[in-house]
C-alpha positions in Angstrom: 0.0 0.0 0.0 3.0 1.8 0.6 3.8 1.9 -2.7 1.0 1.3 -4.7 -1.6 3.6 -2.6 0.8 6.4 -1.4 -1.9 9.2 -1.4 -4.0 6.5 0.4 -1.1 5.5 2.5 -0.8 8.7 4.5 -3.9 8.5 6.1 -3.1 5.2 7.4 0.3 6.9 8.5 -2.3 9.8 10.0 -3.7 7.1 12.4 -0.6 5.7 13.5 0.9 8.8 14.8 -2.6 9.4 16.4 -2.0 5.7 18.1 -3.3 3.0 15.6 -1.8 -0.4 15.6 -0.8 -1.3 11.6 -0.5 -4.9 10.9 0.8 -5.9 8.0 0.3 -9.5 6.3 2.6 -10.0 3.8 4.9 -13.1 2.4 7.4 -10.1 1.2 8.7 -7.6 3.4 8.0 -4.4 1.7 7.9 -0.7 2.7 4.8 -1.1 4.0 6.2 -3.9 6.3 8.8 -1.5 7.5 6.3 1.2 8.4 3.9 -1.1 9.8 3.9 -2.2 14.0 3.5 -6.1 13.1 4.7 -7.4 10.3 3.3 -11.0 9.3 5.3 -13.2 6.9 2.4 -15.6 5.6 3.1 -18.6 3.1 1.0 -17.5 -0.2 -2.3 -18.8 -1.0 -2.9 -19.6 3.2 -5.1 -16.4 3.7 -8.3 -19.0 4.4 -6.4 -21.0 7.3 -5.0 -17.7 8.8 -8.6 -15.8 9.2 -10.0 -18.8 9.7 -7.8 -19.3 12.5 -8.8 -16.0 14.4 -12.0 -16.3 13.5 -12.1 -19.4 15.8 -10.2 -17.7 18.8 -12.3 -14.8 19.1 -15.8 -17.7 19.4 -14.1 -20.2 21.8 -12.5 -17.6 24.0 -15.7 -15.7 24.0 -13.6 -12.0 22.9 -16.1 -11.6 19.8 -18.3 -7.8 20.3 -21.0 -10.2 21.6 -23.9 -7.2 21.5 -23.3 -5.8 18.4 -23.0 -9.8 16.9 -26.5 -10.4 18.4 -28.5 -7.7 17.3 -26.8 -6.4 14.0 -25.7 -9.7 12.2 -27.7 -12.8 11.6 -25.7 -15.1 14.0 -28.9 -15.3 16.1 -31.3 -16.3 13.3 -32.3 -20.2 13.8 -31.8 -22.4 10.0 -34.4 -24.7 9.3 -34.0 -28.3 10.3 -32.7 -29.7 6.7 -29.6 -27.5 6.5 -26.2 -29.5 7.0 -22.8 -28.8 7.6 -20.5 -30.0 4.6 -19.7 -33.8 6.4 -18.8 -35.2 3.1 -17.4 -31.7 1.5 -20.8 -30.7 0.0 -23.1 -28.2 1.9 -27.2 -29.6 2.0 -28.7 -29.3 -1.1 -26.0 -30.1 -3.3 -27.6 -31.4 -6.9 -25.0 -33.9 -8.7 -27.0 -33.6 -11.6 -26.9 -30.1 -11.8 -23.7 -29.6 -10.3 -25.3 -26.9 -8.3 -26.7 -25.7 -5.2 -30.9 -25.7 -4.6 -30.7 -23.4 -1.6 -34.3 -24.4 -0.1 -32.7 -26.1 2.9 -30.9 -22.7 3.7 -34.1 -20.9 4.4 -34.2 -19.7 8.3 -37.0 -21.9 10.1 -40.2 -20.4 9.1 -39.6 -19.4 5.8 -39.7 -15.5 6.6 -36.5 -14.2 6.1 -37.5 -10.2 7.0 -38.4 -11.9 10.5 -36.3 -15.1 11.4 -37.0 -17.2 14.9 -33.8 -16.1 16.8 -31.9 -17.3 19.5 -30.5 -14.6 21.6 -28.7 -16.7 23.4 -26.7 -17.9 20.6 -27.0 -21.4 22.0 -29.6 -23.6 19.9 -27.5 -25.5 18.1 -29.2 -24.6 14.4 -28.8 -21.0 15.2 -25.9 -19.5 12.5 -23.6 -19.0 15.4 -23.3 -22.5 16.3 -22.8 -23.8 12.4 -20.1 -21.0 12.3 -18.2 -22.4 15.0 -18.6 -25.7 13.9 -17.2 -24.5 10.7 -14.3 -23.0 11.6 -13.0 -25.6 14.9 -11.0 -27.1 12.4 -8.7 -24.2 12.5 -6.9 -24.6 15.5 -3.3 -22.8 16.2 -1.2 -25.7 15.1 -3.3 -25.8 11.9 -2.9 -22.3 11.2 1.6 -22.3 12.1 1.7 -25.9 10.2 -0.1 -24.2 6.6 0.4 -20.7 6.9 3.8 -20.7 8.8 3.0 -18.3 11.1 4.3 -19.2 14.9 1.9 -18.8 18.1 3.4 -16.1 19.7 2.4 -13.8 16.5 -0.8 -14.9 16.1 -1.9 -14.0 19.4 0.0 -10.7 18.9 -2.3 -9.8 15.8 -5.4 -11.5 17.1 -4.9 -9.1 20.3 -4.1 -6.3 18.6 -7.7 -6.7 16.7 -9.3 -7.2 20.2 -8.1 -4.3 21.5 -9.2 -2.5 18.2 -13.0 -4.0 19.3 -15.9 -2.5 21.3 -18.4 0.4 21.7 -15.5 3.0 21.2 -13.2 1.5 18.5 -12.8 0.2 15.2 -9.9 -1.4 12.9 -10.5 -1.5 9.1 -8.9 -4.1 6.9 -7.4 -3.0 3.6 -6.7 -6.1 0.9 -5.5 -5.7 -2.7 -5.7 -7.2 -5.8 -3.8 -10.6 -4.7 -7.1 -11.2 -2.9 -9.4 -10.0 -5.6 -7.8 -11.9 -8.4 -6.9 -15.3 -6.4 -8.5 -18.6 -7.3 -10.8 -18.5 -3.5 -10.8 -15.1 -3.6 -14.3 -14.6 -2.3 -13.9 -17.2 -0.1 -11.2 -15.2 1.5 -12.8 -11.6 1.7 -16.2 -13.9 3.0 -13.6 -15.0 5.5 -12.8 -11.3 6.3 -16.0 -10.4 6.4 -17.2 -12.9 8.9 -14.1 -11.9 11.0 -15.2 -8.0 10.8 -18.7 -8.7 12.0 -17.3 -10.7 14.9 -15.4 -7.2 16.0 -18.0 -5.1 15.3 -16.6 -3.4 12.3 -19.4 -3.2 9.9 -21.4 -0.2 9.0 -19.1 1.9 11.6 -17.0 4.7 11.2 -13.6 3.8 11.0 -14.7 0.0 10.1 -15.4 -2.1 6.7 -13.4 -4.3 4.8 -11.7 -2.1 1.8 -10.6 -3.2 -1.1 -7.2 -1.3 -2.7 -7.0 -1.8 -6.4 -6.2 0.2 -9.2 -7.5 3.9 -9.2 -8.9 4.6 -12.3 -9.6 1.1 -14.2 -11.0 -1.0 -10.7 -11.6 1.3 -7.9 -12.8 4.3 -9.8 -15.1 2.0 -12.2 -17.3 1.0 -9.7 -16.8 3.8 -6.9 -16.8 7.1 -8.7 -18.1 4.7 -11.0 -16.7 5.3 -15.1 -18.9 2.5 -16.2 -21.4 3.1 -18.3 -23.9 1.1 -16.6 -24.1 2.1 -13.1 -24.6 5.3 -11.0 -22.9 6.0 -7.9 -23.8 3.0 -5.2 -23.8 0.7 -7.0 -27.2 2.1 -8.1 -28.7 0.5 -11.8 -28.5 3.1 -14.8 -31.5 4.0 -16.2 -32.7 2.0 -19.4 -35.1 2.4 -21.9 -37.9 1.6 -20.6 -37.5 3.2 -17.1 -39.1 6.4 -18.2 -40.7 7.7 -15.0 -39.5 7.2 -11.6 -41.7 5.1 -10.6 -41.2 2.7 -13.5 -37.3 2.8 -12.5 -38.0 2.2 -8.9 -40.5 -0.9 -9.6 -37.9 -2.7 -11.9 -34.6 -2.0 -9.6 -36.3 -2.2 -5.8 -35.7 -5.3 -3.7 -38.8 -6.6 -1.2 -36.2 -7.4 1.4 -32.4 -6.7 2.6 -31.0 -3.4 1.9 -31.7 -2.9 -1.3 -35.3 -2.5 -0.1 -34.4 1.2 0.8 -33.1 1.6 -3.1 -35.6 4.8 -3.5 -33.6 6.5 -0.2 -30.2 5.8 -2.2 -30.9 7.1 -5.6 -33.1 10.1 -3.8 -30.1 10.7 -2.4 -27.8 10.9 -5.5 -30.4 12.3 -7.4 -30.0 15.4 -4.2 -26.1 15.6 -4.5 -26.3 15.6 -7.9 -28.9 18.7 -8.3 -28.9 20.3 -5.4 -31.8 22.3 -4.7 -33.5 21.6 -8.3 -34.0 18.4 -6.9 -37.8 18.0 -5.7 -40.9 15.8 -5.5 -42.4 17.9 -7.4 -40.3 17.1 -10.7 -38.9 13.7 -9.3 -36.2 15.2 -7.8 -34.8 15.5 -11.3 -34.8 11.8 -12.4 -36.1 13.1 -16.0 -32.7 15.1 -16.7 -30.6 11.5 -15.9 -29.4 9.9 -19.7 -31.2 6.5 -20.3 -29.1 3.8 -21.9 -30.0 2.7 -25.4 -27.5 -0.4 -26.0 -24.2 -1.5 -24.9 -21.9 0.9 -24.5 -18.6 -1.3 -23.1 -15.4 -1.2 -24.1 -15.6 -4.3 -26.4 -18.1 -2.2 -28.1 -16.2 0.6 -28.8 -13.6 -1.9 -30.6 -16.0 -2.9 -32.9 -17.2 0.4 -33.8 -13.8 1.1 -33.9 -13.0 -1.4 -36.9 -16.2 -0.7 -38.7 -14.9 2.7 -38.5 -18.2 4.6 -36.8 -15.6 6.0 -33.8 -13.1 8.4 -34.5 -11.3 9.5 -31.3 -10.5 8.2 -27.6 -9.5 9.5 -24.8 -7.7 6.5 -22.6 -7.1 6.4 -19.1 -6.0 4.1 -16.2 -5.9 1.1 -18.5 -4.0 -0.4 -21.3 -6.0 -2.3 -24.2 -2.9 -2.7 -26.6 -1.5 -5.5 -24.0 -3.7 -5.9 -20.9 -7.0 -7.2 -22.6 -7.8 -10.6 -24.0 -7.4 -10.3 -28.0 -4.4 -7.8 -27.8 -4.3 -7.8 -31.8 -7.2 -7.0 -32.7 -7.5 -4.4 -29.6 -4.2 -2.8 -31.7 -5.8 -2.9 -34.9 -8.9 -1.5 -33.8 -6.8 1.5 -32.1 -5.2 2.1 -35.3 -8.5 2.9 -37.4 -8.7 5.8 -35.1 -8.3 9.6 -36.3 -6.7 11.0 -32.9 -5.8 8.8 -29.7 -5.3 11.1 -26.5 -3.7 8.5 -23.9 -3.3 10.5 -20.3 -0.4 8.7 -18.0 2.8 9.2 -16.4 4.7 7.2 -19.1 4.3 5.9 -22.8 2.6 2.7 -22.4 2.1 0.3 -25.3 -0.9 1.9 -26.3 0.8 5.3 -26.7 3.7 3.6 -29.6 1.9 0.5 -30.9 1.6 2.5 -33.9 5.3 2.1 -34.2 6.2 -0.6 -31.7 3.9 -3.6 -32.0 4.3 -7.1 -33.4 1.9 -6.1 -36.3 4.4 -3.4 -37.2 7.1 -5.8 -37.1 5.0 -8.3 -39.6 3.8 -5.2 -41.9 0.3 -5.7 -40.7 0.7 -2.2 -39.9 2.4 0.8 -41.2 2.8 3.8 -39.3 2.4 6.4 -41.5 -1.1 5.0 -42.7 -2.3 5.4 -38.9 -3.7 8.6 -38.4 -2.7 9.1 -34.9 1.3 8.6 -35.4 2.9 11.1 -33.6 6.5 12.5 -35.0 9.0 12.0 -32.2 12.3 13.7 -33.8 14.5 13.4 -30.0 13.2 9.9 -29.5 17.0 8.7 -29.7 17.9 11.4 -27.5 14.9 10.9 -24.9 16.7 7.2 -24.6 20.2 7.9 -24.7 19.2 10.5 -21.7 17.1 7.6 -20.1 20.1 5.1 -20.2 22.2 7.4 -18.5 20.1 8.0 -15.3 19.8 4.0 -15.2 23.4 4.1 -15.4 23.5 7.0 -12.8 21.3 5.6 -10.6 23.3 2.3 -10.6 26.5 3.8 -10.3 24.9 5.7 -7.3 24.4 2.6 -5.2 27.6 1.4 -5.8 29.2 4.4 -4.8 27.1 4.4 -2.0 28.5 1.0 -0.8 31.3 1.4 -1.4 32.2 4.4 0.8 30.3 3.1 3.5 32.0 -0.1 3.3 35.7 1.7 3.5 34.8 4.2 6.2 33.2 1.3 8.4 36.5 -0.6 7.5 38.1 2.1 8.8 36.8 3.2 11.9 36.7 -0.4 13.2 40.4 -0.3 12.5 40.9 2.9 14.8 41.9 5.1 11.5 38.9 7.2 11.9 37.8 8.6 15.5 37.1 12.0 17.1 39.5 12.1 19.3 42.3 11.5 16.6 40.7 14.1 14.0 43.2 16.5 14.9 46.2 14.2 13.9 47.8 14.8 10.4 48.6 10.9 9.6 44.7 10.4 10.2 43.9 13.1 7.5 46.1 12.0 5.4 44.4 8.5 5.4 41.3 9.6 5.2 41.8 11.7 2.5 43.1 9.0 0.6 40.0 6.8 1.3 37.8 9.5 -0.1 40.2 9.6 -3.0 40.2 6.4 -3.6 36.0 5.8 -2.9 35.4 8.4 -5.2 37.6 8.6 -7.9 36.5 6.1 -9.8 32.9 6.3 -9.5 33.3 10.4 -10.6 35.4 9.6 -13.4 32.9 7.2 -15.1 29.8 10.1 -14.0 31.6 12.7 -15.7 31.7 10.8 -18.6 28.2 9.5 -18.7 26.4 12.3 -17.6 27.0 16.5 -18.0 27.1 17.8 -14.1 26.2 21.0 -12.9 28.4 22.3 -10.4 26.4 23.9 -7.3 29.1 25.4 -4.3 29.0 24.9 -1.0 28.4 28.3 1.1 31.7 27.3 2.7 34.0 24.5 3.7 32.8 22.1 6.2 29.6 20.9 7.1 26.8 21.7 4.4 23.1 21.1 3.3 22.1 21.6 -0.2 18.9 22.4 -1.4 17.6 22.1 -4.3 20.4 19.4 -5.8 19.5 17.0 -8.5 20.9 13.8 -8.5 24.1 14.0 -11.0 24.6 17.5 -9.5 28.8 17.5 -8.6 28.8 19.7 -5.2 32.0 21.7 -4.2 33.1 22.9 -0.9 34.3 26.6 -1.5 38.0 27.2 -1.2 38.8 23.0 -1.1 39.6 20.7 -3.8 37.1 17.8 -2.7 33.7 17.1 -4.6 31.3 14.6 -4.8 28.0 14.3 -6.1 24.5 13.8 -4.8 22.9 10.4 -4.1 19.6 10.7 -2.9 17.7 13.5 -2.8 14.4 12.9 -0.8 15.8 11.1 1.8 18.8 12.7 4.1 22.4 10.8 3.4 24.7 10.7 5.5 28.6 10.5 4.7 31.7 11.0 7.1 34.7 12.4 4.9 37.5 14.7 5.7 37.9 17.8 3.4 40.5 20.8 4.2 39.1 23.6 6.8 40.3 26.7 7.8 42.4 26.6 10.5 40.5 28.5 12.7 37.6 25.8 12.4 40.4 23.0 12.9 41.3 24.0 16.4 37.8 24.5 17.6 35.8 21.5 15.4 38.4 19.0 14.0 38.7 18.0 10.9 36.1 15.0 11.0 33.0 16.3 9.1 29.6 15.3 8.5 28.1 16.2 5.3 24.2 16.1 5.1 22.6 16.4 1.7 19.0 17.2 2.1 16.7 18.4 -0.4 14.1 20.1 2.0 16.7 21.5 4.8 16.2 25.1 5.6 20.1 26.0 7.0 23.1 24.6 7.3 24.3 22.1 9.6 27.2 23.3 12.0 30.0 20.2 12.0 30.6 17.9 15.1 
């Protein structure tokens, strides 16, 4: 999330400094893991045995939010007589035939399911409660450390961090990604989570949920914002032909039971934020002024019309048709029939240069300059050449980076390199030669690869740079040392010698600590 969900990530960093506990489950340790108060190292693919496992602790140790579980979740409703547990790996009602479900014995006794028999109590033993913790007793703690890896110790360390996180006054959210949305039991596994959440208490409460991360504009923003064609905000059913009153559209869309039975309150509601104050009973709170679909309008769609030529521009965003969709060919050849092609992202992705790199270019198939939307790139070489070099650059960086701290950690174990001995000649002498020699090298190829721009130093010593690009070759006035800058968001710190004043040798010594920072407001006095 870290990395993937930065804007996202700094609320999550928000609530930690305000005193939230971040667990992270991860097989990889990852930036997230590093900012994160328990990391998990999980064995891939065990995500089932793992919630499954705290699912069970928080029933048999009786730590489950036990009021809100009984009157805001169906744990207390009582199943009619013919449902079974899955003895022989098959829930009742399994049809071999079929190969399907009937789901008649999964009714709740009576029939009714607006108005269940419950069991407050959470004791009869057909109530959903019980069949849940039959269910999940098979996950005990050895089961969960033997397939998922993880040892006892941090399991009850997460598990009571989620405890804590339970109640009347507090909440924990869980945040998955895309390795649970795309994975073989995937909604098996965020079923799992959910079960887990309404155990704590964390449905339907601020602060709570289950949230899915996944990609902004193509996933999350499809169905959220949403940016496909057939559904409002919600979740809520765009209007078709047919639904041409309000009424009509309410009738075909409403639910009798659940939560879809409010549907009128929900698209009241957007139909409000939407129009504001234009919005009334009187004119259906502007339902008439909403667009009403007239035929399929999805991106496969748009291919076709594409190739049958009746489309002739596209703006593209937060996907990528000319690789990442089934078909990739004819997704290509249908972008090519195009007159203009406006693809918004941070770099050129296939779909921005098929026209002149892509395997039908390669066969003939196509020919860029009988695609309308080729696009004359005259410093392409240049733009590539320049690109190699900052891969070179950035490579050369780390190894300089090691390098010098490799010799100055060789050195100050070896008693070369102290405070007290600063003062003394031979030890500037070998010092300097370490810096000659950890530098040398690495500048000589830079200079070659890349042209630097000098930026001085306000004087010898100690300094902070704003402002530096990395490549930039940084001089201490007056001195004959350089070096360049490595990093430039995060603060590095290097310990080199470079001539002083003598007036700053007598009081400061001649060990130095240079910090290059690219947000630091004024310089650093030495130490």
């Amino acid at each position: 999330m870290a990395e993937a969900h930065p804007v996202g990530f700094r609320w999550v960093m928000k609530a930690r400094e305000r005193g939230a506990t971040i667990i992270h489950v991860d097989p990889r340790f990852s930036r997230t893991s590093a900012l994160a108060d328990i990391w998990v190292p999980i064995r891939a693919g065990s995500d089932i045995a793992f919630l499954g496992g705290i699912i069970r602790h928080l029933i048999e140790n009786d730590l489950f939010f036990r009021e809100y579980v009984v009157h805001y979740t169906n744990a207390s409703c009582i199943l009619s007589d013919e449902y079974r547990d899955p003895e022989d790996g098959y829930f009742s009602g399994w049809n071999e035939e079929r190969r399907a479900y009937e789901g008649n014995s999964w009714l709740y006794k009576g029939g009714d399911l607006s108005r269940p028999l419950r069991d407050p109590t959470l004791q009869d033993p057909q109530c959903v409660f019980q069949k849940l913790r039959r269910h999940f007793s098979r996950y005990t703690l050895e089961i969960v450390e033997k397939i998922c890896g993880i040892p006892p110790e941090l399991f009850h360390k997460v598990a009571n961090a989620l405890v804590a996180a339970s109640g009347p006054e507090r909440t924990a959210a869980i945040c998955y990604a895309v390795g649970w949305t795309q994975h073989s039991k995937g909604v098996q596994i965020i079923r799992a989570a959910a079960i887990l959440q309404l155990l704590l208490g964390n449905i339907g409460r601020p602060g709570g949920g289950i949230l899915a991360l996944r990609g902004h504009a193509s996933i999350q923003g499809s169905t959220d914002i949403p940016t496909l064609y057939d559904i409002l905000p919600g979740y809520l059913a765009m209007p078709r032909k047919g639904d041409e009153t309000l009424q009509q559209y309410l009738e075909n869309y409403t639910k009798k039971t659940g939560l879809w039975a409010d549907y009128p309150k929900y698209l009241v509601s957007t139909l409000k934020a939407y129009y504001g104050k234009h919005a009334t009973a009187e004119n259906d709170f502007g339902y008439c002024w909403l667009p009403k679909l007239t035929a399929n309008h999805s991106f496969f769609e748009y291919l076709y019309d594409m190739l049958d030529g009746k489309m002739e521009g596209m703006f593209l965003m937060g996907q990528n048709p000319a690789v990442g969709a089934p078909n990739a060919r004819l997704q290509r050849k249908a972008l090519s029939k195009l007159k203009w092609l406006v693809v918004r992202e941070m770099v050129e992705i296939e779909s921005a240069n098929f026209w002149r790199e892509s395997p039908e270019v390669e066969r003939g198939e196509l020919k860029a300059e009988e695609i309308d939307i080729e696009i004359d790139v005259p410093d392409l070489d240049q733009q590539l050449a320049q690109a190699h070099s900052q891969a070179v650059l950035a490579q050369k960086s780390l190894e300089l980076a090691k390098s010098t701290n490799d010799k100055w950690q060789q050195l100050w174990h070896q008693g070369v390199v102290s405070e007290l001995d600063a003062e003394d000649k031979s030890t500037s002498q070998a010092t300097n030669q370490a810096n000659t020699e950890a530098f040398a090298a690495n500048l000589r190829f830079l200079q070659q690869e890349v042209a630097f721009q000098k930026v001085t130093a306000p004087f010898a010593g100690t300094i902070t740079v704003r402002n530096v690009n990395v490549g930039d070759l940084i001089t201490a006035n007056n001195t004959n040392f350089e070096m360049f800058h490595i990093q430039q968001m995060n603060p590095l710190r290097v310990y080199f010698r470079i001539p002083q004043p003598e007036h700053r040798i007598s009081r400061w010594g001649k060990l130095s600590m240079f910090r290059l920072e690219h947000k630091a407001q004024r310089p650093i006095r030495a130490r």
